[in-house]
ROVO-959842 format. One record per atom (N, C-alpha, C): residue in one letter; z, x, y. Coordinates in pm, whole numbers, padded with zeros to 5 digits, always signed. Layout:
# residues N
aZXY/...
//
This chain:
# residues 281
x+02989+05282+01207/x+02902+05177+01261/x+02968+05116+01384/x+02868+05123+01514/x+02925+05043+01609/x+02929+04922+01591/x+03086+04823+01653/x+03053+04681+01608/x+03064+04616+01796/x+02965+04562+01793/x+02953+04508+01893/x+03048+04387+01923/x+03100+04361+02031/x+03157+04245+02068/x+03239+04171+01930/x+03325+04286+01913/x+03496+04325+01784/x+03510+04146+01791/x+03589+04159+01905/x+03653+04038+01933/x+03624+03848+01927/x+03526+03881+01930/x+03438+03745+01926/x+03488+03646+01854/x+03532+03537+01824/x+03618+03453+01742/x+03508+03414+01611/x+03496+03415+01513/x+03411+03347+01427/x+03459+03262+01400/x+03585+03212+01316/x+03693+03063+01325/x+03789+03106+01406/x+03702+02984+01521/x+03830+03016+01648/x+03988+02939+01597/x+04028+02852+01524/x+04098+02799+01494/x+04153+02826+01408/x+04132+02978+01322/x+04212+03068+01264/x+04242+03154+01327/x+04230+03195+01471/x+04229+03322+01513/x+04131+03437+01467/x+03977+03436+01364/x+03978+03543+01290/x+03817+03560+01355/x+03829+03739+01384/x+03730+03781+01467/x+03639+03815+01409/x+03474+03884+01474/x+03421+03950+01406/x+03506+04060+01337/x+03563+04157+01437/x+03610+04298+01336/x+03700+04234+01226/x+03770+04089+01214/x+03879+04079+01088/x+03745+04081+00995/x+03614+04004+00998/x+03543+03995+00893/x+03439+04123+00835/x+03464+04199+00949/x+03404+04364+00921/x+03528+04421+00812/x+03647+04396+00854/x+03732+04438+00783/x+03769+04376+00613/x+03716+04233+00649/x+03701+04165+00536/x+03597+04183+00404/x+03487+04229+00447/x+03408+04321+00405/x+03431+04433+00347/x+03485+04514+00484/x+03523+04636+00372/x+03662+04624+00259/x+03727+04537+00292/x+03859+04516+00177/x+03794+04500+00033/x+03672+04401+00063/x+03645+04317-00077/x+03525+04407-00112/x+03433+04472-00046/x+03293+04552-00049/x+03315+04590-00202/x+03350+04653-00273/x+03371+04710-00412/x+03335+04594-00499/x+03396+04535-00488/x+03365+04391-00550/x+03271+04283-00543/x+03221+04299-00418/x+03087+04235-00369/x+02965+04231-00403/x+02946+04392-00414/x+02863+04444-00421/x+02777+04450-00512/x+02824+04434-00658/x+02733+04405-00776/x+02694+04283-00742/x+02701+04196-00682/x+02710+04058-00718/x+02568+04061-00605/x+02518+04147-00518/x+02474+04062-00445/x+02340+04206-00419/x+02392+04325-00461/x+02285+04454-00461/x+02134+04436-00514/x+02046+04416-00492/x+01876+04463-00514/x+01856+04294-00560/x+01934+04184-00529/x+01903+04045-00519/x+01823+04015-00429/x+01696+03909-00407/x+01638+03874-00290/x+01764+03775-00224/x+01768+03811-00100/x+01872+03771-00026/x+01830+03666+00065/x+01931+03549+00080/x+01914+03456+00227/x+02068+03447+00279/x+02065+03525+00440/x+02165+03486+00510/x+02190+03384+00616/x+02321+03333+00583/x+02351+03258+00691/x+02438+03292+00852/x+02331+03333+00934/x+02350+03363+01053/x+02407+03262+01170/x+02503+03331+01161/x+02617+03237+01325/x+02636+03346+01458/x+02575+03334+01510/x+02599+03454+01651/x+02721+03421+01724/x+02706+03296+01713/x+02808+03216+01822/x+02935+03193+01734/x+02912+03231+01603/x+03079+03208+01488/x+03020+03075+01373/x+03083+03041+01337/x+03115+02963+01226/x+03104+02789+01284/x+03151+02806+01428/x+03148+02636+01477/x+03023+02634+01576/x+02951+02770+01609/x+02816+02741+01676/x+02674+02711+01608/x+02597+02729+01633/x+02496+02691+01569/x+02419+02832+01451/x+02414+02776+01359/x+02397+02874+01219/x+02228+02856+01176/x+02186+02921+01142/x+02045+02913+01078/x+02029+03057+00933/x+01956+03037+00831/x+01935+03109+00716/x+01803+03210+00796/x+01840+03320+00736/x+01731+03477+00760/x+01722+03485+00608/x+01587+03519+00566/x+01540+03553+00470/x+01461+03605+00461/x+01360+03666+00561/x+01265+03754+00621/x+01295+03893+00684/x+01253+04005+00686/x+01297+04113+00807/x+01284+04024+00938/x+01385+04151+00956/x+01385+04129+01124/x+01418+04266+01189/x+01373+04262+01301/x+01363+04371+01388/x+01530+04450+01410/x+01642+04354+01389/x+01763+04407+01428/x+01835+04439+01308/x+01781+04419+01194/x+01850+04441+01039/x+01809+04526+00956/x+01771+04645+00931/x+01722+04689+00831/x+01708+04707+00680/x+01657+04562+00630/x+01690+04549+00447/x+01539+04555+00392/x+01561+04631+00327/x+01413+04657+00247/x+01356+04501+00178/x+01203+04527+00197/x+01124+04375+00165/x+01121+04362+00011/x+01146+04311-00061/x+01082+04271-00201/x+00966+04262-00250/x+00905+04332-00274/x+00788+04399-00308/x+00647+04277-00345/x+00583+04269-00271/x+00520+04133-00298/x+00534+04063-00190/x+00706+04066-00158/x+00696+03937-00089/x+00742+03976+00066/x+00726+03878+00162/x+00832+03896+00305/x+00958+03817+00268/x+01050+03858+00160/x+01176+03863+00111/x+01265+03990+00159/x+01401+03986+00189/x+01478+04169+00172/x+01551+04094+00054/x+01623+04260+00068/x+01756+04270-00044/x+01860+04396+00017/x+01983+04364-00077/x+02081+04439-00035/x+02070+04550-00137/x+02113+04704-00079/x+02118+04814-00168/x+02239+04878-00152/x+02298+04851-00066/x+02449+04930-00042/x+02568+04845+00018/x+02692+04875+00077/x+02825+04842+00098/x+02724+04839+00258/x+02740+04956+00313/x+02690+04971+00448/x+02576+04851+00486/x+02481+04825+00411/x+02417+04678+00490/x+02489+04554+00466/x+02567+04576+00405/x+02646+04440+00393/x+02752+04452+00527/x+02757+04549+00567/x+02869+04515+00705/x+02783+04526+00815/x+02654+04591+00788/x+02529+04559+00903/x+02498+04445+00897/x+02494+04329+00817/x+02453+04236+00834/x+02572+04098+00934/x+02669+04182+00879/x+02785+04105+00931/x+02767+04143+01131/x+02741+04305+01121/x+02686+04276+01276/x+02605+04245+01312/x+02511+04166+01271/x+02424+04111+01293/x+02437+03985+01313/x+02561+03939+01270/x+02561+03780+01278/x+02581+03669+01160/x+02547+03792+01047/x+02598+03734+00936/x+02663+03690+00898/x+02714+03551+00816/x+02885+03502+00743/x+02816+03474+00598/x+02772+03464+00516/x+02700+03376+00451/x+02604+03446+00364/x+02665+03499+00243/x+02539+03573+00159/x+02488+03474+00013/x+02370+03466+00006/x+02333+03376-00079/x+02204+03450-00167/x+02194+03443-00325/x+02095+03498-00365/x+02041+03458-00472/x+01949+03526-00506/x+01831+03466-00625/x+01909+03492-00746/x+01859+03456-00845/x+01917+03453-00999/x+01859+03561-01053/x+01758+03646-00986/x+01692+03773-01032/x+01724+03911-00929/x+01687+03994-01025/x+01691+04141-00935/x+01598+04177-00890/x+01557+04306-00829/x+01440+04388-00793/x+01469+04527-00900/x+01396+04555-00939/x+01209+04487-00930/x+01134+04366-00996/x+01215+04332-01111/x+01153+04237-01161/x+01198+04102-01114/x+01129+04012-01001/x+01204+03904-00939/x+01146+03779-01029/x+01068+03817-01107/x+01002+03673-01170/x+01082+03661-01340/x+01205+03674-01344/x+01254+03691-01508/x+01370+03694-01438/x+01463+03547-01437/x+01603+03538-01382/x+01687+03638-01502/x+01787+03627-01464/x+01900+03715-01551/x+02046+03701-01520/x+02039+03527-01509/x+02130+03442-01493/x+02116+03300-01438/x+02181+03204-01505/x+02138+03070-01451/x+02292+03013-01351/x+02309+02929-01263/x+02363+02883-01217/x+02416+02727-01240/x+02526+02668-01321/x+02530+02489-01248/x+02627+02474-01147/x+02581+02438-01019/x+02655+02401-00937/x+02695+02244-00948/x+02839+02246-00995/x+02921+02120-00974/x+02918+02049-00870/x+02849+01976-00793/x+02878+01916-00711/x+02921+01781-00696/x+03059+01813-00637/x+03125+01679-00669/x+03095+01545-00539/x+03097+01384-00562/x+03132+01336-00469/x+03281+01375-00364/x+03248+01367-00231/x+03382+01395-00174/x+03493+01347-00195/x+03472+01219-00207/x+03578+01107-00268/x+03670+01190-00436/x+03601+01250-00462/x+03637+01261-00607/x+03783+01317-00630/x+03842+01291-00748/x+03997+01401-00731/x+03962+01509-00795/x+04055+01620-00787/x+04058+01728-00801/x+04027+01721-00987/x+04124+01615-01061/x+04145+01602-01185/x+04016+01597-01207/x+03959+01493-01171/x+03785+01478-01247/x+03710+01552-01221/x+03727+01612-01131/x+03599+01792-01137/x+03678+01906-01235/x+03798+01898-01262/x+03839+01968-01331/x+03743+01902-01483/x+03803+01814-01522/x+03767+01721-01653/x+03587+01739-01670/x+03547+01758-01539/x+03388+01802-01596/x+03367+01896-01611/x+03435+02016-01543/x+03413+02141-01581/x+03442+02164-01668/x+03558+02140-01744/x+03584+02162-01883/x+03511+02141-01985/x+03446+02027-01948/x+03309+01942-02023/x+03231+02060-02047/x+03181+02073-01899/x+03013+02117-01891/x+03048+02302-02004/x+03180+02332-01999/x+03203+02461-02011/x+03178+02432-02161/x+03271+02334-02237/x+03276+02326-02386/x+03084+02322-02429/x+03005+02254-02351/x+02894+02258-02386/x+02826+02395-02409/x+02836+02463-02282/x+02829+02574-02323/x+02822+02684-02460/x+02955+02654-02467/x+03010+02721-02551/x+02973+02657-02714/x+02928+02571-02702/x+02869+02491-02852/x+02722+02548-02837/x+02688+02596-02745/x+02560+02674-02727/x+02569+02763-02786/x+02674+02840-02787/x+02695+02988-02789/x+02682+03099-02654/x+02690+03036-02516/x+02661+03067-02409/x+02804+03126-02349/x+02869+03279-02309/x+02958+03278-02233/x+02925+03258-02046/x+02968+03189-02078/x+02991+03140-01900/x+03080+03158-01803/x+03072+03180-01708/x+03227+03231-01580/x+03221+03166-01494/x+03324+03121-01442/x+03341+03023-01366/x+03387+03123-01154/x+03360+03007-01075/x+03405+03035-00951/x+03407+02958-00856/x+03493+02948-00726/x+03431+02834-00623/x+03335+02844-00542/x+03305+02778-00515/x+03207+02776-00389/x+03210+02801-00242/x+03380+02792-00242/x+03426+02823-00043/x+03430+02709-00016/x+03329+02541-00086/x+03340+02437-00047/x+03378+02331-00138/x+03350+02253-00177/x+03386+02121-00266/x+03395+02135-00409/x+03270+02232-00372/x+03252+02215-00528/x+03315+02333-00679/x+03186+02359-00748/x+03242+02468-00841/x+03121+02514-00918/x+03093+02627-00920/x+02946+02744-00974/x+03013+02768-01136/x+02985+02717-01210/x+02916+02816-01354/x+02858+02909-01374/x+02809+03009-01396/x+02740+03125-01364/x+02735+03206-01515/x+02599+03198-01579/x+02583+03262-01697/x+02474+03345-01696/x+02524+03472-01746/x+02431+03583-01743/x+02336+03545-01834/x+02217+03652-01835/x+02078+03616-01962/x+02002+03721-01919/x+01976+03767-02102/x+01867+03865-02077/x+01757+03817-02010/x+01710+03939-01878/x+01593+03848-01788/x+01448+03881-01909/x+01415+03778-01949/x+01325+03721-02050/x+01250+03587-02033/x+01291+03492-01993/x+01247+03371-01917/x+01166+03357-01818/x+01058+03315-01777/x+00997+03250-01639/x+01116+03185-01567/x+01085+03151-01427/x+01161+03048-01340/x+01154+02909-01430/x+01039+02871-01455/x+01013+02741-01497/x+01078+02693-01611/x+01066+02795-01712/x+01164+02733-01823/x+01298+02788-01835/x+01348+02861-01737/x+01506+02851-01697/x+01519+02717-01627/x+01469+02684-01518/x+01456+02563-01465/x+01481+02431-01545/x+01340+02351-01640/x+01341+02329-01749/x+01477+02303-01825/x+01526+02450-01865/x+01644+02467-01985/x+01785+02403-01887/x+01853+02419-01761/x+01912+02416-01712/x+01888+02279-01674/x+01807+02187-01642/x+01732+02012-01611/x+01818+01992-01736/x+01780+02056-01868/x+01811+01971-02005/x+01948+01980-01976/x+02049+02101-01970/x+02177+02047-01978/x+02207+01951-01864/x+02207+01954-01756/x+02216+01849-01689/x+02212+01691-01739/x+02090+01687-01812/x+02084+01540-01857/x+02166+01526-02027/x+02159+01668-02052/x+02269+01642-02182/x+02382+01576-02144/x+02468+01629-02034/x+02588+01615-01997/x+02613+01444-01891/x+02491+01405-01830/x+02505+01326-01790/x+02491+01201-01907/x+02437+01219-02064/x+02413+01127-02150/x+02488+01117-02218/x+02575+01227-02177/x+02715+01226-02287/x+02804+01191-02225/x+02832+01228-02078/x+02919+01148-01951/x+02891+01079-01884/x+02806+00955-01898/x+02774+00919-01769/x+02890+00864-01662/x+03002+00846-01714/x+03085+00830-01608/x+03137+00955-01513/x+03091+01056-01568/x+03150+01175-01464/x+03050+01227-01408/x+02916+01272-01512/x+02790+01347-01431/x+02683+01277-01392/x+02583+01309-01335/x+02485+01271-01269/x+02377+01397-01284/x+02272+01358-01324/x+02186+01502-01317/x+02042+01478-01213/x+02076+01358-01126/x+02030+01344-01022/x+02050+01351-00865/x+01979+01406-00734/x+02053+01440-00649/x+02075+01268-00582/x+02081+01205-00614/x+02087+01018-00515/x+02206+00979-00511/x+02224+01076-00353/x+02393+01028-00317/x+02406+00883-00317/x+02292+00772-00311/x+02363+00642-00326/x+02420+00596-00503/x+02409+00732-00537/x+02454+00726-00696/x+02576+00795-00733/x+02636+00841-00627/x+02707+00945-00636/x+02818+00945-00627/x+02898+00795-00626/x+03022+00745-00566/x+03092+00827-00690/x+03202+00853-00742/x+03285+00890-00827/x+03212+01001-00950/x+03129+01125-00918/x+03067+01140-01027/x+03048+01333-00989/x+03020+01373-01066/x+02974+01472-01017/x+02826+01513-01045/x+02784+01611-00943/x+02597+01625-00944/x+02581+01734-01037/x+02507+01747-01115/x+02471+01891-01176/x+02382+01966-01123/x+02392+02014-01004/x+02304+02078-00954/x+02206+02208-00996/x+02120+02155-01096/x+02042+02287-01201/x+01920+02336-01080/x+01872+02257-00985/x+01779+02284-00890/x+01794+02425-00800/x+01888+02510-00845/x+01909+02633-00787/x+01874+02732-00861/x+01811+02716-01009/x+01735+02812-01094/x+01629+02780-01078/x+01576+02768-00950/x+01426+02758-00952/x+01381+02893-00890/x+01236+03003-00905/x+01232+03036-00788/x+01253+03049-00603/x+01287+03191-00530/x+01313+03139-00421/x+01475+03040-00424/x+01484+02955-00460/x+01615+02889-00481/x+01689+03018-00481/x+01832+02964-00412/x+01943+03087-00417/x+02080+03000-00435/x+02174+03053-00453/x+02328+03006-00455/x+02451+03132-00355/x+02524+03106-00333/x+02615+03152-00247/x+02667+03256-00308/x+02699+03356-00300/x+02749+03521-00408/x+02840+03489-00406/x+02936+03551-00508/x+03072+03588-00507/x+03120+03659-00381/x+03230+03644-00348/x+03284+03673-00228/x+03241+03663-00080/x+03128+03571-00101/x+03073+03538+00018/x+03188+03435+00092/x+03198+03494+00228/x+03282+03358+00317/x+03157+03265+00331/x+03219+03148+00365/x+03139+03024+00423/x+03184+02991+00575/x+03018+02931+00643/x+03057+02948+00757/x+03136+02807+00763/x+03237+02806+00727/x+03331+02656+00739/x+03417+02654+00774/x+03517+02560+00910/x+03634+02559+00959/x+03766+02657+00865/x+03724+02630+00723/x+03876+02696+00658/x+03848+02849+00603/x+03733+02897+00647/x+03729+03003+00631/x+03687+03059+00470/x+03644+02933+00408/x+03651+02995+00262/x+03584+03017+00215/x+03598+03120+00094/x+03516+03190+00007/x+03490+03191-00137/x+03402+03223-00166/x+03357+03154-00275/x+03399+03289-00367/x+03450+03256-00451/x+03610+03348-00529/x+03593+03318-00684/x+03569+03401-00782/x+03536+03414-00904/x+03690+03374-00952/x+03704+03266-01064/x+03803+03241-01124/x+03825+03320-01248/x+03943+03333-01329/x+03986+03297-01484/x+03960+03153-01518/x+03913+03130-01648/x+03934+03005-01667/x+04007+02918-01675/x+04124+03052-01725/x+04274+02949-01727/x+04338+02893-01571/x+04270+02953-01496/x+04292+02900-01366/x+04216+02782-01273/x+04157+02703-01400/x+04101+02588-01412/x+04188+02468-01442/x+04351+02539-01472/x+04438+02411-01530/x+04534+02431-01434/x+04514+02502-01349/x+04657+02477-01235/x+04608+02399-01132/x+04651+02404-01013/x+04652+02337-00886/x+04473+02384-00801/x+04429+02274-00709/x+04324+02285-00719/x+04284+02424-00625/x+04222+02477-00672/x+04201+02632-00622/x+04107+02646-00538/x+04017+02544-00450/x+03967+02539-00407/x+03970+02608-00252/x+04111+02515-00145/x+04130+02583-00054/x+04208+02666-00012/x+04237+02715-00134/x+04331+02880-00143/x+04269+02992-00109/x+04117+03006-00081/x+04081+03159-00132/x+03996+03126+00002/x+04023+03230+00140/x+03941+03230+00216/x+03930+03387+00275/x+03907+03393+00425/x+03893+03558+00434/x+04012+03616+00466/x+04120+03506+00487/x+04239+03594+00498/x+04344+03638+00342/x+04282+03565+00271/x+04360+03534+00106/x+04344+03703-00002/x+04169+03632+00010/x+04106+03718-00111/x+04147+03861-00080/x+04164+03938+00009/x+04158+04061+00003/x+04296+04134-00062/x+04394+04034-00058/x+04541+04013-00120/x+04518+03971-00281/x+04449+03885-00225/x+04415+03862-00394/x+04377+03978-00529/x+04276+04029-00461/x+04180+04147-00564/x+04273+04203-00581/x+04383+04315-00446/x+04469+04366-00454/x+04562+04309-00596/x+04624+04165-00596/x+04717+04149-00677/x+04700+04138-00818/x+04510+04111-00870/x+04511+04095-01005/x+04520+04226-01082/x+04607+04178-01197/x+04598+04288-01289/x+04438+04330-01358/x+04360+04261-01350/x+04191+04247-01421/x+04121+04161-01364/x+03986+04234-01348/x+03900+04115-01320/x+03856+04021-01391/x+03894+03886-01382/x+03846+03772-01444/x+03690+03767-01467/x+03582+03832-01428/x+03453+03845-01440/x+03400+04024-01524/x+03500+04038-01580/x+03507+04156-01622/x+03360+04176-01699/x+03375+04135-01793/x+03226+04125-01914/x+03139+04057-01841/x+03092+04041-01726/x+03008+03983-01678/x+02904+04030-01711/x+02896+04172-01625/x+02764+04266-01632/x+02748+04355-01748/x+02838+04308-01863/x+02747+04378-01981/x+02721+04272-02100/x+02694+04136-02051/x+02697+04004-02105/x+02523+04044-02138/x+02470+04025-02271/x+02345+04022-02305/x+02291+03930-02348/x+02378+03820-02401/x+02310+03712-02427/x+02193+03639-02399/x+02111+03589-02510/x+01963+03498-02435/x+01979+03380-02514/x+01890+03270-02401/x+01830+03139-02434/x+01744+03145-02579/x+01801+03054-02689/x+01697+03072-02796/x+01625+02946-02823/x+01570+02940-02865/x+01469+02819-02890/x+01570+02707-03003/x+01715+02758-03077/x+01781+02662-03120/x+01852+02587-03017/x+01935+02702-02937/x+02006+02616-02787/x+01878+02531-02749/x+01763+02561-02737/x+01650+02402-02681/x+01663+02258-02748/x+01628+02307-02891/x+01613+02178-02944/x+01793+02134-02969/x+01907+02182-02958/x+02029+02120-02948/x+02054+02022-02835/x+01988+02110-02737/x+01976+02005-02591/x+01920+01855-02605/x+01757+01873-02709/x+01711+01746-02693/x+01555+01803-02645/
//
């Protein structure tokens, strides 16, 4: 693949070019790739890099070639190779639905995005995650954890796709307000940043249709370069792991683990039952 204009700075203040993030791509591509293949896709496009002006593609376009989602003027990714076409294209930023193709209306995974106040310490987003995780798990729900590239922190639980949008939606609202009735000093299951001083958001509003969240190993188009990096859980009790993992880290990283921490991900079968409902409330 020709890459046009190699050199181009995307974080000029890391030194790191288009070709480091072509290269960044292909380091991590193996790993990417489930995470983000026959998903309806929205990218975040920077021509000018990471500090110019960015806008989301979620439609074809004349310079990208990703097949439409059947129904809709949606694409999706099918291979390693459009994922580094997209990067010449302008791409930093892969973000996707909670469903696959063909069937886009039956998620087959829910998302809570932690979102913390900025103010917050590292300790108390830890202390909710731990929370929101034990809930989980009194569900009977395995859940995997990861960052976001930014503040916050993704939950991410597989599910047989069996559900509408609406009552994944719905089911994911309820934990939210479980956790905010059981914490109200830490969660919030509302978005009213004038509510938001010391707390964290449960952001369930990303299992909606259309709604998307940021993939695994997606960079962010953000000054530090970071990427949103699938944890162990036990790597929930060390130091905050947040701005460790960017495009110069991870590719060292994958290299150094002995196992993937998301291992049982994709043969996780578990479903929502109508007891996890009424436990919620």
């Amino acid at each position: 693949m020709k890459i046009t204009h190699p050199d181009r700075l995307i974080w000029p203040k890391l030194g790191v070019r288009k070709i480091d993030l072509v290269r960044y791509v292909e380091a991590v591509g193996e790993a990417m790739l489930p995470h983000v293949v026959r998903r309806p896709l929205s990218l975040v496009r920077c021509p000018d890099g990471a500090e110019g002006q960015c806008f989301y593609q979620r439609h074809p376009a004349a310079g990208l070639k990703l097949p439409p989602v059947k129904g809709t003027r949606y694409v999706y990714l099918e291979t390693l190779d459009q994922i580094a076409a997209a990067v010449q294209y302008g791409a930093i930023e892969f973000h996707t639905w909670g469903a696959t193709v063909p069937d886009v209306k039956h998620p087959d995974r829910f998302v809570l995005d932690l979102d913390p106040d900025p103010d917050l310490s590292w300790e108390k987003l830890r202390e909710a995650t731990q929370i929101a995780r034990t809930l989980l798990e009194e569900l009977k729900l395995n859940a995997f954890l990861k960052t976001t590239g930014g503040k916050g922190l993704h939950i991410v639980v597989p599910i047989r796709p069996e559900l509408g949008w609406d009552e994944l939606k719905e089911f994911t609202r309820r934990i939210a307000l479980f956790l905010e009735k059981a914490e109200p000093r830490l969660f919030l299951a509302n978005m009213s940043k004038a509510k938001r001083a010391g707390k964290v958001f449960v952001d369930y509003l990303r299992n909606a249709q259309t709604a998307s969240a940021v993939a695994a190993f997606s960079p962010r188009a953000r000054p530090d370069a970071g990427v949103s990096t699938p944890l162990a859980w036990d790597e929930l009790g060390r130091a905050d792991p947040r701005g460790r993992h960017t495009v110069k880290t991870v590719p060292a990283r994958l290299a150094r683990l002995r196992a993937d921490p998301w291992r049982d991900y994709f043969s996780e079968t578990q479903r929502i039952t109508a007891a996890m409902r009424r436990a919620l409330g």
